[in-house]
C-alpha positions, 0 to 999 in steps of 0.5 A: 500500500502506497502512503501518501502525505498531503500537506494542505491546510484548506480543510475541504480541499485536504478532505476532498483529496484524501478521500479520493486518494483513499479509494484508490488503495492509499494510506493518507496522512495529513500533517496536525502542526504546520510548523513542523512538517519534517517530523510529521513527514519522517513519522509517517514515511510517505512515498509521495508527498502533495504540498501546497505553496501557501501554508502557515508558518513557512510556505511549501518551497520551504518545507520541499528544500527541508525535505529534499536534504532527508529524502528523494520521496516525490513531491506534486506542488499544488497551487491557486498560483499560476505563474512561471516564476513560481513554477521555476521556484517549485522545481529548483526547490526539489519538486517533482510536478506542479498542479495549479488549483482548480484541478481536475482529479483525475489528472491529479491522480494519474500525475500521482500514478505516474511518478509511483510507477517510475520511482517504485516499479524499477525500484530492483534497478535502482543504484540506492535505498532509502529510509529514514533520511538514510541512503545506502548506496548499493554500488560502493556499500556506503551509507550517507545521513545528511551529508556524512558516511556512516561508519558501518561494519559489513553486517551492519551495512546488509541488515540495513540493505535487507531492511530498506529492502523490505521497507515497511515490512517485518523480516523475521528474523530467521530470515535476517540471520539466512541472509547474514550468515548463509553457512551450515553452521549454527549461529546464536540468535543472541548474535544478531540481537548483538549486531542489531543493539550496537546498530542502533547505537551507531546509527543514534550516535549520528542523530537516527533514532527509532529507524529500526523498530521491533516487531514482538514475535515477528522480527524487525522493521524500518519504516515505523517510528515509536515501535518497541526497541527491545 
């Protein structure tokens, strides 16, 4: 299921598009406190983002700058402003497309349709992962959090490259220890909690908190925020 945020502060306009987005299968978020839109955007983890231009507090050129330095998620501006100037400011500032207001819904969606299918479809192709503001760059084994590597050991590196992979999703964790240790030879269980635990602290060192969550009987997830660490 794809998540959707809109962030839009007319009330009818915000009610129009999340009913409509939600009968086409969608999880639909809409931000509480505009003053903060980055902590209601990594909370709720969206794969595509609808931001309005005009918003309290701070307008959406500024919300899709802050977001572009913690994710690539595709970002639709929508906006009572038909001008080329702000059109131009819309896609220097990281956005994707730019509808203006009146909108006909059905185009809406199918610009919405469109830029889930080329950013998710061919995600295997892709040359990196993301979560949590987190990149893994799968062709050099790298992880980059707002501009700096982290440090991590090789097993660290491929519990996070499992975890995006499945972003959203618990992985078990006879499966997390198949694919990290593919050896007939048995393995504590006590070893991955041990690989996971110091992950954790690594990845906080950094400022990334609560990125791997904790699915009690199931194993672990990324793309959750609040879940049990235990």
């Amino acid at each position: 299921m794809y998540k959707i945020m809109i962030v839009e502060d007319d009330e009818t306009i915000c009610t129009v598009l999340s009913k409509h987005f939600a009968t086409w299968g969608m999880q639909v978020h809409s931000p509480s406190d505009f003053s903060n839109i980055t902590s209601e955007f990594n909370e709720f983890s969206p794969h595509i983002v609808l931001m309005d231009v005009s918003l309290p507090f701070f307008n959406g050129f500024h919300w899709c700058s802050e977001i572009r330095k913690i994710s690539k998620v595709p970002i639709i501006f929508i906006s009572s402003v038909n001008d080329n100037m702000s059109m131009i400011m819309a896609m220097n500032m990281g956005g994707d497309d730019y509808v203006t207001k009146p909108f006909d819904l059905n185009v809406l969606n199918a610009k919405v349709q469109a830029l889930l299918r080329r950013t998710y479809d061919f995600a295997e192709n892709a040359d990196y992962l993301e979560a949590g503001g987190i990149m893994l760059n799968l062709s050099d084994a790298t992880a980059v959090f707002n501009g700096k590597k982290i440090d991590l050991t090789k097993n660290e590196y491929r519990i996070l490259q499992i975890l995006f992979e499945n972003k959203g999703k618990a992985v078990s964790r006879d499966f997390l220890m198949e694919r990290l240790w593919k050896t007939d030879i048995f393995v504590d269980e006590n070893t991955l909690n041990v690989n996971i635990n110091r992950l954790r602290r690594k990845l906080a060192e950094y400022g990334v908190e609560n990125l791997i969550t904790t699915k009690k009987g199931i194993g672990y997830m990324v793309g959750e925020r609040g879940a049990s660490n235990v």
